[in-house]
C-alpha positions in Angstrom: 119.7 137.4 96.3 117.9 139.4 98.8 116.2 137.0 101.4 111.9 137.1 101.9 110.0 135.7 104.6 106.6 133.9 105.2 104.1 134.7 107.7 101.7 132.3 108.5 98.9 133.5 111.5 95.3 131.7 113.3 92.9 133.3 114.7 89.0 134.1 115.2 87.4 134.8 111.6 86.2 138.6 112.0 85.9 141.4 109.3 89.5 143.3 107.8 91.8 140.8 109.1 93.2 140.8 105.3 93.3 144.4 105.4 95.2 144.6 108.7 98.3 142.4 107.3 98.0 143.4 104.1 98.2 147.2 105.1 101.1 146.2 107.6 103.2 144.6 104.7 102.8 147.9 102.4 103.1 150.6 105.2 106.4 148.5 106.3 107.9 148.5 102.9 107.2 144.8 101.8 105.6 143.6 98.7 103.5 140.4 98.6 104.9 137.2 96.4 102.1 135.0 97.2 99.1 135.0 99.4 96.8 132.5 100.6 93.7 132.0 103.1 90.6 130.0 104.4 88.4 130.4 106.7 87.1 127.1 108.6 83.3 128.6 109.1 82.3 125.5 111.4 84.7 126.4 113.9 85.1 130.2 113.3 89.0 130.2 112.5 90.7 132.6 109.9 93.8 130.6 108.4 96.6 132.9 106.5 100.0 132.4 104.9 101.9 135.3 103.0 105.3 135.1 101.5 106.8 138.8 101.6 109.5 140.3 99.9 110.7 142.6 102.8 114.0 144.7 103.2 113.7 144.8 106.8 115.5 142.0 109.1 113.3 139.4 110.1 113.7 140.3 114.1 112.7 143.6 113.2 109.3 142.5 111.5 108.6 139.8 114.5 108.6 143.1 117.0 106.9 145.3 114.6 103.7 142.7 113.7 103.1 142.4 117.2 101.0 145.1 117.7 98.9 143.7 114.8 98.7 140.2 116.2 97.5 141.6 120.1 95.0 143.4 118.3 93.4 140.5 116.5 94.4 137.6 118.8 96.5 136.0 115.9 99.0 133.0 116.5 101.4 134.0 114.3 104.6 132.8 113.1 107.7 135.0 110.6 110.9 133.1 109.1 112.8 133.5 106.5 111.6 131.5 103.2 115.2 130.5 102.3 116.7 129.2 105.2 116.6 125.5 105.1 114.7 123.8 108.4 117.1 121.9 110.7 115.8 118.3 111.0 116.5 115.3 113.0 115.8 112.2 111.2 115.0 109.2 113.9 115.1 105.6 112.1 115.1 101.8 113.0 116.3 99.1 110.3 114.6 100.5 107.7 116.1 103.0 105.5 114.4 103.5 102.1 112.9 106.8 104.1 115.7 108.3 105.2 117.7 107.5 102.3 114.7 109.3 100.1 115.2 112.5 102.5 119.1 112.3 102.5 119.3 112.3 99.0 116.6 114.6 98.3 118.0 117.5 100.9 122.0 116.5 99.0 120.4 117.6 95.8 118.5 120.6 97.1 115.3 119.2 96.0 113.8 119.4 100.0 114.3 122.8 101.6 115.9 120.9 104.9 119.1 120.4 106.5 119.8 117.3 108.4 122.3 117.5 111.4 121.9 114.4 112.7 120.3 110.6 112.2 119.2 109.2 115.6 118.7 105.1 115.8 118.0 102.6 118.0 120.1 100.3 115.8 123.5 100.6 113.7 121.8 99.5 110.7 121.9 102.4 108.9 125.1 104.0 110.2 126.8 103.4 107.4 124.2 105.2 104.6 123.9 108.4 107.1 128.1 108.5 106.1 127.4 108.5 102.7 126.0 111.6 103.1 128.3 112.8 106.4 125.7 112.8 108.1 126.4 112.1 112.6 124.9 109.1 113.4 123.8 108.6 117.0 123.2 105.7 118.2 120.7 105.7 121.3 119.7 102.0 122.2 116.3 102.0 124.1 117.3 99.6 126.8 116.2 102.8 129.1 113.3 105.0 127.3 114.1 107.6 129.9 117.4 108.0 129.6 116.9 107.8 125.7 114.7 110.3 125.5 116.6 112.5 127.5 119.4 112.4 125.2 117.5 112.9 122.5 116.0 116.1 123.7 119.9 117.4 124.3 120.5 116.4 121.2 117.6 118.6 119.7 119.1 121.4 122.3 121.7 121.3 121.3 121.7 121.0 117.7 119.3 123.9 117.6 116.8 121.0 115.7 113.6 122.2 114.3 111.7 119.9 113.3 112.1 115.8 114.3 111.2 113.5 111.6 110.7 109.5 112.4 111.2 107.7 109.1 110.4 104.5 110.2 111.0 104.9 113.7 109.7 101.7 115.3 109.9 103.0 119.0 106.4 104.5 120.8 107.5 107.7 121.9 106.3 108.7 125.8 103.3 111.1 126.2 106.1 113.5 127.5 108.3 113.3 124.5 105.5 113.6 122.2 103.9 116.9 124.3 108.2 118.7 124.4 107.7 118.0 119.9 104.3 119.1 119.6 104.0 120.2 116.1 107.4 119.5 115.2 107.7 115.9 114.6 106.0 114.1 112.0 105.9 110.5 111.6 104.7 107.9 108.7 102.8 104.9 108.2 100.9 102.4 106.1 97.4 102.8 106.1 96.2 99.7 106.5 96.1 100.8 109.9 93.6 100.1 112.3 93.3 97.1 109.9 96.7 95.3 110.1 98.4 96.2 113.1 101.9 94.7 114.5 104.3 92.5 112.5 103.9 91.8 108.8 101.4 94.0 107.4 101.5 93.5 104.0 101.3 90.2 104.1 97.9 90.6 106.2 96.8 92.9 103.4 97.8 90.3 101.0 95.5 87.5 102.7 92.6 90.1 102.7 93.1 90.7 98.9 93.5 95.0 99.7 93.4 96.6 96.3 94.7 99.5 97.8 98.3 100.5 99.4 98.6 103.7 100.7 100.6 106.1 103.5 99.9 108.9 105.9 102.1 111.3 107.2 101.0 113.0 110.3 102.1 115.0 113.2 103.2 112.9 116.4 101.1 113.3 119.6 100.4 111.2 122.5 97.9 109.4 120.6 99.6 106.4 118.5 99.2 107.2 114.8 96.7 109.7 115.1 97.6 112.8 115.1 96.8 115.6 112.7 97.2 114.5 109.3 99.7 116.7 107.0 99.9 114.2 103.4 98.3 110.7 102.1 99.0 108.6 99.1 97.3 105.7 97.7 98.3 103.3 94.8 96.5 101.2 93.0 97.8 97.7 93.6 96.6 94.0 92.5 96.0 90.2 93.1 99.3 89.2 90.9 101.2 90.7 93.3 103.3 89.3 96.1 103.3 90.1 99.6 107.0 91.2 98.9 105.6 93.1 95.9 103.1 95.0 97.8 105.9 95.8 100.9 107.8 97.2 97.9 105.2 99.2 96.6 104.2 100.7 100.3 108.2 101.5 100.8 107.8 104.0 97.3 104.6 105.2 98.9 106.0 105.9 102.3 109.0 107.7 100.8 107.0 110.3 98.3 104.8 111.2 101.4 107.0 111.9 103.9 108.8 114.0 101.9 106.3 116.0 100.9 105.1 116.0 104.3 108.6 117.3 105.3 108.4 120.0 102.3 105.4 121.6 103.0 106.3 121.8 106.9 109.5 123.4 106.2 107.8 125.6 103.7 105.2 126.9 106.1 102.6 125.7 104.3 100.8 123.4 107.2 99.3 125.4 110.0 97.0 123.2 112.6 93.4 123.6 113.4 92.8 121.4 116.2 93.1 117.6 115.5 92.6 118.4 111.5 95.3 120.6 109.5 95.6 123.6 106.9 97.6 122.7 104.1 98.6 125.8 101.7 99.7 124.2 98.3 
């Protein structure tokens, strides 16, 4: 099957910016699959993403769109919509995250491919085997020298995108500004609410009716970067503190996922501190 390829652009709203791509596609021999836009009229930035059915190599329509994108000041971005993303998974002690992405990228389900689990523990050595995945185990006992590694690792392993499922390390304003919109991390959102240890059971003595999750991208700001996915789920006063923790581990899984599914699809673009999701 012949490969296609998504192109995904930003830039300052103005008059025949459809026109300019769209008559680029047909006069370089693609056709359009699927097309979508917006326009954010507060700020005055044009949002596109087009999935092409092209015969030329992907290279070749990088060099060629050029000229398009100086014209207009677009951001632009051209892969191929079939190759999987290469992602880093970074984890802690808990592993109903990475063992929803594992098994979901085993079964094809999640257009990924994972060359490597990072930890800060052995905990979950063994399930990253199940699915041969490496396991690398980088104890935090110096962040520096940690972080290092971890960048070689990315180097090296030509990663594309870093995801922590339940990663319980703060990652350095450095780290965060080398994986600028490719890492994505997730959390309850209980947050500001219950911070630190034992969340559920703080949201359990507040009588929350209410669990829910955020996936977002990582920046220097703890939990606050741009959100990509939320989930909420109705939840009750029969239920236990391990009941709800059970409940927000089912949450957290579905989100990130689709978090990690629509990055690798090209289907998030950022505008500033908010996103652009393309469904």
């Amino acid at each position: 099957m012949p490969s296609t390829v998504v192109l995904t652009l930003t830039c300052p709203d103005r008059p025949g910016l459809v026109y300019a791509v769209t008559r680029w596609i047909a006069e370089s021999g693609g056709n359009i699959l699927d097309s979508q836009q917006f326009t954010d009229t507060a700020d005055g930035e044009f949002f596109l993403r087009v999935h092409v059915d092209h015969p030329q190599p992907v290279g070749e329509l990088r060099a060629s769109f050029a000229a398009v994108a100086g014209q207009y000041a677009m951001r632009y971005r051209l892969v191929v919509a079939e190759q999987p993303t290469r992602t880093l998974v970074m984890v802690s002690k808990e592993g109903h995250c990475l063992n929803d992405l594992l098994y979901r990228q085993s079964t094809g389900a999640l257009p990924i491919v994972v060359p490597a689990v990072v930890s800060n523990h052995r905990d979950l050595e063994r399930l990253a085997a199940a699915y041969d995945v490496p396991f690398h185990h980088l104890p935090v006992t110096d962040k520096d020298a940690a972080e290092a590694a971890l960048l070689r690792l990315v180097d090296e392993l030509d990663v594309e995108l870093v995801v922590l499922a339940r990663y319980m390390q703060i990652l350095s304003n450095g780290l965060c500004e080398a994986l600028a919109g490719r890492a994505i991390n997730i959390h309850h959102s209980f947050l500001p609410s219950f911070k630190g240890a034992r969340p559920y059971h703080q949201a359990h003595d507040r009588g929350v009716k209410l669990i829910g999750a955020t996936a977002h991208y990582v920046t220097g700001d703890l939990d606050e970067g741009p959100i990509i996915d939320q989930e909420v789920q109705r939840v009750d006063h029969r239920m236990t503190p391990v009941d709800l923790a059970r409940v927000g581990r089912d949450v957290e899984a579905r989100t990130l996922s689709r978090a990690v599914a629509l990055h690798a699809e090209s289907r998030v673009l950022l505008n500033g501190p908010r996103t652009v999701v393309f469904d």
